[in-house]
LOPA-469664 format. One record per residue (C-alpha): residue in one letter; x, y, z. Coordinates in steps of 0.25 Angstrom, whole numbers, padded with zeros to 4 digits, always signed. Layout:
N
AXYZ/...
This chain:
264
X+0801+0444+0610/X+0802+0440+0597/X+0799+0426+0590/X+0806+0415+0594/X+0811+0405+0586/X+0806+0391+0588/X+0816+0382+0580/X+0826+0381+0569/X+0826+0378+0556/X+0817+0364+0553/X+0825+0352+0550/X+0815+0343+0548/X+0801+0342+0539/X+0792+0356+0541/X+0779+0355+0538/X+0769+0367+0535/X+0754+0366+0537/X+0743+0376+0534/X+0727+0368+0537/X+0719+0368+0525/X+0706+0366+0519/X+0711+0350+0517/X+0717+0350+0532/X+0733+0351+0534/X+0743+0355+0522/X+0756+0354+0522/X+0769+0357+0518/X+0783+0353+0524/X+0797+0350+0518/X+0807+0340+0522/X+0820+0344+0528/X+0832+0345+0516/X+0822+0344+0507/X+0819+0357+0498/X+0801+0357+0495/X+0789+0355+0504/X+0779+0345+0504/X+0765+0345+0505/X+0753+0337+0511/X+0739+0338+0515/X+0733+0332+0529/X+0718+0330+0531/X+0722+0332+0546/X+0731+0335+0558/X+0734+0322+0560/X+0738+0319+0544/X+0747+0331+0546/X+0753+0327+0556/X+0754+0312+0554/X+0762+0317+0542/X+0771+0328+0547/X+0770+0325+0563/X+0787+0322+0560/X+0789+0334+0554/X+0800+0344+0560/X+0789+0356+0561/X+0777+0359+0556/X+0772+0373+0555/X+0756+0374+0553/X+0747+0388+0551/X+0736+0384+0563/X+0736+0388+0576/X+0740+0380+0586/X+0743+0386+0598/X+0728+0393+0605/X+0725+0403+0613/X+0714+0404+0624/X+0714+0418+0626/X+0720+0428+0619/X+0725+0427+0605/X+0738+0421+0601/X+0750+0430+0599/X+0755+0422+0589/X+0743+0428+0578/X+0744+0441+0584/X+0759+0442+0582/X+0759+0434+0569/X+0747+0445+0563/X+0756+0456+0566/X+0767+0449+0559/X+0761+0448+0546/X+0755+0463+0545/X+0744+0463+0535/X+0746+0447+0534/X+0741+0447+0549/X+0727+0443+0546/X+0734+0428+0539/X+0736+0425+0556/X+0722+0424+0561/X+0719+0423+0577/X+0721+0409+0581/X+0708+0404+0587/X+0708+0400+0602/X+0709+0388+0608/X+0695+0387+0613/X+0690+0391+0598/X+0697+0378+0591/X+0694+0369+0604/X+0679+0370+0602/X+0681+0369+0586/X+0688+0355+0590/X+0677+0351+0598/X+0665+0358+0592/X+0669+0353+0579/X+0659+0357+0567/X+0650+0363+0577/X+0659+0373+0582/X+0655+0387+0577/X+0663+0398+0572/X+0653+0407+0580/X+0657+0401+0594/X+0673+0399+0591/X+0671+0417+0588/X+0664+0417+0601/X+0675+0407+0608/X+0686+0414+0603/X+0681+0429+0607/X+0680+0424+0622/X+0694+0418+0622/X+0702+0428+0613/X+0693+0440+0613/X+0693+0439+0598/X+0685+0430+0586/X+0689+0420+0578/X+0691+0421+0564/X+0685+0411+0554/X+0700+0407+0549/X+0703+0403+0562/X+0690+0396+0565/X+0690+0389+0553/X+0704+0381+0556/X+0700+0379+0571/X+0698+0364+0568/X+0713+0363+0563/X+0718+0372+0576/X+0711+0361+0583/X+0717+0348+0575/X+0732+0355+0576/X+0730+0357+0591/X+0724+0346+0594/X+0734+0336+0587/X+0746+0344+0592/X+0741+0344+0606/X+0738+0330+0604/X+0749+0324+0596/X+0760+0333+0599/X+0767+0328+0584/X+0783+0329+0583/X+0783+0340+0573/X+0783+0354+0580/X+0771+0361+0575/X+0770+0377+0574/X+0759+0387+0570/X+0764+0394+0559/X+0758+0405+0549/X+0761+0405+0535/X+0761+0420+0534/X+0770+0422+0546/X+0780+0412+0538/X+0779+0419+0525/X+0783+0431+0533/X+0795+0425+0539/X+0799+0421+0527/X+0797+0434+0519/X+0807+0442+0525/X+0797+0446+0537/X+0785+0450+0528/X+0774+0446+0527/X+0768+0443+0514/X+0757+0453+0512/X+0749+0445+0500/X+0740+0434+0505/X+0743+0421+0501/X+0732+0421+0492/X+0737+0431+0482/X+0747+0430+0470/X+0755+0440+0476/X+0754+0433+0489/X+0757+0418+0485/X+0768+0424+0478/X+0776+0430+0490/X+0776+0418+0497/X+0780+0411+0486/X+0793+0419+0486/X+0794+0414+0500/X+0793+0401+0498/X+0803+0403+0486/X+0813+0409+0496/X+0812+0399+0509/X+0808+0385+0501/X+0811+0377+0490/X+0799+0368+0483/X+0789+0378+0486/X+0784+0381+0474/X+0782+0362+0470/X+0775+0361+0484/X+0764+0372+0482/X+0761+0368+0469/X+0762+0355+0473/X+0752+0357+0483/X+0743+0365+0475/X+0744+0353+0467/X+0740+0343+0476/X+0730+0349+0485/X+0716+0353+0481/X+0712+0370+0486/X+0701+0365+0494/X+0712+0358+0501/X+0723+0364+0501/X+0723+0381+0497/X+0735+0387+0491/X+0739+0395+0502/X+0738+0382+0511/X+0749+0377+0502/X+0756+0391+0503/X+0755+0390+0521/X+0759+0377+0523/X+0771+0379+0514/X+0776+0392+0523/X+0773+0385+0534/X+0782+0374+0528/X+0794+0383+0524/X+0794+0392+0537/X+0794+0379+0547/X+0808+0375+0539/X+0813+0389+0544/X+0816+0392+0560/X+0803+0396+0567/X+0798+0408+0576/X+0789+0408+0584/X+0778+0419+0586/X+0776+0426+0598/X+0791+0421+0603/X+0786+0413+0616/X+0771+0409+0612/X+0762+0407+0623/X+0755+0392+0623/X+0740+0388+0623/X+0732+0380+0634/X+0735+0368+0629/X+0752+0374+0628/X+0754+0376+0612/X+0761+0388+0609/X+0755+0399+0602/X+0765+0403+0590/X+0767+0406+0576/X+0779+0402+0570/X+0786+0408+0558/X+0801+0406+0553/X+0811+0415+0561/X+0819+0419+0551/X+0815+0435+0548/X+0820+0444+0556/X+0808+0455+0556/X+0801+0445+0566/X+0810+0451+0578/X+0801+0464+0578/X+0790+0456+0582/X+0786+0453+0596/X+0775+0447+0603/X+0763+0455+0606/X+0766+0455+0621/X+0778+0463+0619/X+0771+0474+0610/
């Protein structure tokens, strides 16, 4: 089984989110129009309200939550990215962000560890405890308000890879070296790039909005314009029936040597 290929090329607006320090940042382009946009969101429901008519919209959050075992799609999507593995960090479970939803502020990171061990027989890290509230918000919205704009977990490393010829970029994000590398990417597959993250950097303060939230958002953007696969091929759905997936362009061919991990 390898990855199956969930639509075509977009033909309407694509939007690319990455959550932030300031809440929601986007990045989308109009169809027939050549450079992206860019907008922050406080919340969901901004986001959505804004770009809930959208074509897609490809977000780096987990949506889909397992209850027992870990999801497939991280595990596949680590092995994916070699050395860049450790960018995909174990989803937390359902139960973990359910009682962050309801426990608010008074939830502890010390009891989501605990939660998560007796579900998934493994911790939680402190990246994934610390975007539990906006797991809870996405789900809770798309569950809720089922917007028109099909909506997909995506990871920006997994994109950058597609994009690169089936390699992953070796530099992290923060690194001259690496910022340059994805910037040849966004030089080979877009147009504008270069106006709309300085134009961002421009217009958002760091404590807002970080560099590589701009840099996210905007392979996110400019993979959701391509045609998508999805990672494992048939993903399993949660409780609540949301699939459990990573999408990625579907346009290198060194994906086919992949399979999913029940076929190892």
């Amino acid at each position: 089984m390898t990855d199956q290929r969930l639509a075509g090329e977009s033909t309407g607006r694509v939007v690319g989110v990455d959550g932030c320090a300031g809440g929601w940042f986007a990045v989308w382009t109009e169809p027939d129009e050549h450079g992206f946009e860019s907008g922050l969101y406080v919340d969901i429901s901004a986001l959505f309200e804004a770009h809930g008519d959208a074509d897609r919209l490809l977000v780096d959050i987990p949506i889909g939550l397992e209850s027992s075992t870990a999801r497939d799609c991280d595990r596949i999507a680590r092995r994916r990215l070699g050395a860049r593995g450790t960018s995909v960090f174990p989803a937390p479970c359902r139960a973990v962000v359910e009682y962050r939803q309801q426990e608010g502020e008074a939830a502890t990171y010390e009891r989501a560890n605990e939660m998560q061990r007796e579900q998934l027989n493994s911790g939680i890290s402190r990246q994934a405890w610390n975007i539990t509230p906006k797991i809870a918000a996405m789900d809770t919205y798309l569950r809720a308000d089922s917007p028109a704009v099909d909506v997909y977990e995506s990871h920006p490393e997994l994109c950058f890879a597609a994009l690169n010829d089936g390699y992953p970029i070796p530099q992290p994000k923060s690194s001259q070296r690496g910022r340059a590398a994805r910037f040849g990417v966004f030089a080979e597959w877009t147009a504008g790039w270069q106006s709309c993250y300085e134009d961002a950097l421009a217009a958002y303060y760091r404590k807002d909005v970080a560099r590589d939230d701009i840099v996210d958002a905007m392979i996110l953007c400019a993979a959701g314009q391509q045609p998508l696969a999805s990672v494992p091929a048939e993903p399993p759905v949660d409780k609540r029936g949301v699939p459990m997936q990573i999408v990625a362009p579907a346009i290198e061919p060194s994906w086919a040597q992949y399979t999913t991990l029940a076929e190892r």
